[in-house]
N, C-alpha and C positions, 0 to 999 in steps of 0.2 A: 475759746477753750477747745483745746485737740477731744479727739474720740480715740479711744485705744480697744480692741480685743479683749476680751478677757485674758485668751490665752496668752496674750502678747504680755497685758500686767501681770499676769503672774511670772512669766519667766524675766517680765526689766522690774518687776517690783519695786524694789531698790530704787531706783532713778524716778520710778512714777513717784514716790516718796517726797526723793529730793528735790523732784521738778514741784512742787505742792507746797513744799516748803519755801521753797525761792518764789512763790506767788503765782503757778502755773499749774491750775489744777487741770485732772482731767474727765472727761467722763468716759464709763466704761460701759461699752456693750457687748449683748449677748446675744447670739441668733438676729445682729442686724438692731434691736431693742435698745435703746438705752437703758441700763439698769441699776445704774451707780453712779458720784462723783466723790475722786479723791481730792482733798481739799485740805490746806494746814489744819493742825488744830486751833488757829489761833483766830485764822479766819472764819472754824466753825463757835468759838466762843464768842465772835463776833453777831455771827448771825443767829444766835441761838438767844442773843438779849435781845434783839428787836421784836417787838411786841406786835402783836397783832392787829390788823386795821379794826377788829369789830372791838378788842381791850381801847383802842384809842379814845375811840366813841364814845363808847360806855362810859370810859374816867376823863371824858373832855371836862373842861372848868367852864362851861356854858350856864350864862341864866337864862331866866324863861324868854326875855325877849330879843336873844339871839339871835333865832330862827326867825325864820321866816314863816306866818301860816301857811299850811297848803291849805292848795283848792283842791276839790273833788275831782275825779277822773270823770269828764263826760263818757256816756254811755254811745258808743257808735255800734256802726254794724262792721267792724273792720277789728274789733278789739274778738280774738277767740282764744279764751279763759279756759 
């Protein structure tokens, strides 16, 4: 993925646009910073259904004897909590 200028997207706007549309997003920094990515909208309706790891979890189709038991964390002198 290219890095562009702020000031550079604003003055190619347009092409940073088209280039995002064509599958070539980019990201945009500022003062050195990344602060942005321009990106289809097609690809953000993309990424905006994928669900989150901790929703996965939560609504896996797991029964109780799935898992695995855990065992207890031994207590060392190495472990600082």
């Amino acid at each position: 993925m290219r890095e562009i200028q702020l000031k550079d997207a604003k003055a190619t706007l347009s092409a940073v646009v088209d280039d995002a549309v064509k599958g070539k997003a980019a990201i945009i920094t500022r003062h050195g910073q990344r602060t942005a990515v321009v990106i289809s909208y097609e690809e953000y309706e993309k990424l905006k259904k994928v669900p989150s790891f901790g929703w996965l979890l939560a609504n896996a189709p797991l029964e109780e004897d799935d898992l695995p038991e855990r065992q207890p964390a031994r207590a060392t002198s190495d472990n600082h909590f």
